[in-house]
Structures are given as structure tokens and as C-alpha cells.
C-alpha positions as semicolon CSV with decimal commas, in nm:
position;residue;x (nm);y (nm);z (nm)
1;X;-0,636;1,304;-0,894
2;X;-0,474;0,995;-0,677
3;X;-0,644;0,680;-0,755
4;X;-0,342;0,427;-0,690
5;X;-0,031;0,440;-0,491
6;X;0,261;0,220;-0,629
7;X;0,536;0,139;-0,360
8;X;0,801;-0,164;-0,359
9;X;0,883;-0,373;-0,068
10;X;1,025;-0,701;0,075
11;X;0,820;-0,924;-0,001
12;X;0,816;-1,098;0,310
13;X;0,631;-0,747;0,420
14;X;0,310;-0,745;0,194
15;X;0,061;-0,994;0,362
16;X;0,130;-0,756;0,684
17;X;0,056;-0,443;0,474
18;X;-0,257;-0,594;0,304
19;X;-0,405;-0,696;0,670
20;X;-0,292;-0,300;0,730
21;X;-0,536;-0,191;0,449
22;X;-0,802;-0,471;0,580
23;X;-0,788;-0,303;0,935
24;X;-0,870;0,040;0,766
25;X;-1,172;-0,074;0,654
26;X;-1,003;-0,136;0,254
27;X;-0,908;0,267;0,297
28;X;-0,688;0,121;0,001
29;X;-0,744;-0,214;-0,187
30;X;-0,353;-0,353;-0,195
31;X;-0,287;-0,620;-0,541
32;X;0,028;-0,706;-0,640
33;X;0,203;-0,587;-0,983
34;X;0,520;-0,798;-0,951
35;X;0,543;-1,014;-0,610
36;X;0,880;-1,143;-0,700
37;X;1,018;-0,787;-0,643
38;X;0,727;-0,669;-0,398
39;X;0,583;-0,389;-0,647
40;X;0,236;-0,354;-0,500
41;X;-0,021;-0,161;-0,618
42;X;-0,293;0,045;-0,401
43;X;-0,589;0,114;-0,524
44;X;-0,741;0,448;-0,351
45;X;-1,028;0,700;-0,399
46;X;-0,941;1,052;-0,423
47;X;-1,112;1,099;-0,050
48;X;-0,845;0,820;0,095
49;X;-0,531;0,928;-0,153
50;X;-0,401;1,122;0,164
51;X;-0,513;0,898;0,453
52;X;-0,372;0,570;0,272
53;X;-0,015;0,811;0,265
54;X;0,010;0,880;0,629
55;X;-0,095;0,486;0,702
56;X;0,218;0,404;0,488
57;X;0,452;0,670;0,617
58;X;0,378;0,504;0,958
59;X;0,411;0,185;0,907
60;X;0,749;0,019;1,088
61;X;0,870;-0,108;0,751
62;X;1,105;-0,007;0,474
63;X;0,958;0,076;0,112
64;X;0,992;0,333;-0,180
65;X;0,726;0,482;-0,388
66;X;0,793;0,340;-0,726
């Protein structure tokens, strides 16, 4: 069962991916685990687990699941 979604990214990038989440209605609630190295982590329900995954895969920015 998916109830969080880690990913790292620039940091420079994670106000623009928590407005992301914000848009979606909080599809995903986004908190940050270390913001000096831009581990964030995304808190989902198992209903928006796959929906929160598609958002990220389309975003126009570079990040890795950690």
C-alpha cells in the first residue's frame, strides 16, 4: 500500500512542486525530509498513490525516487 512517495530534487525546484500538489487539490501533501539536499517527502492515500506518479513523471523537472 503507497502512502508516501520520497523523491530528491534541486532545491531551487520544491516551492514549484509544492504549488504543483496545491493545484491538485493536496492530491499529495509535499514536507521536506532534508531541504539542504531537496529529499522531499509526499504524503499520499492509496486512491492518489498512482495519480500523484503520473503528476511527477510530467513535471518539466529533473528528480529521482529516493
Amino acid at each position: 500500500m503507497c502512502e508516501e512517495i520520497l523523491i530528491r530534487l534541486d532545491v531551487k525546484h520544491i516551492n514549484y512542486l509544492n504549488r504543483i500538489m496545491e493545484g491538485y487539490e493536496y492530491f499529495g501533501v509535499v514536507t521536506t525530509v532534508k531541504d539542504s539536499t531537496g529529499v522531499l517527502r509526499i504524503r499520499v492515500t492509496p486512491d492518489t498513490c498512482k495519480e500523484v506518479q503520473e503528476i511527477l513523471a510530467n513535471l518539466p523537472i529533473d528528480f529521482d525516487y529516493v
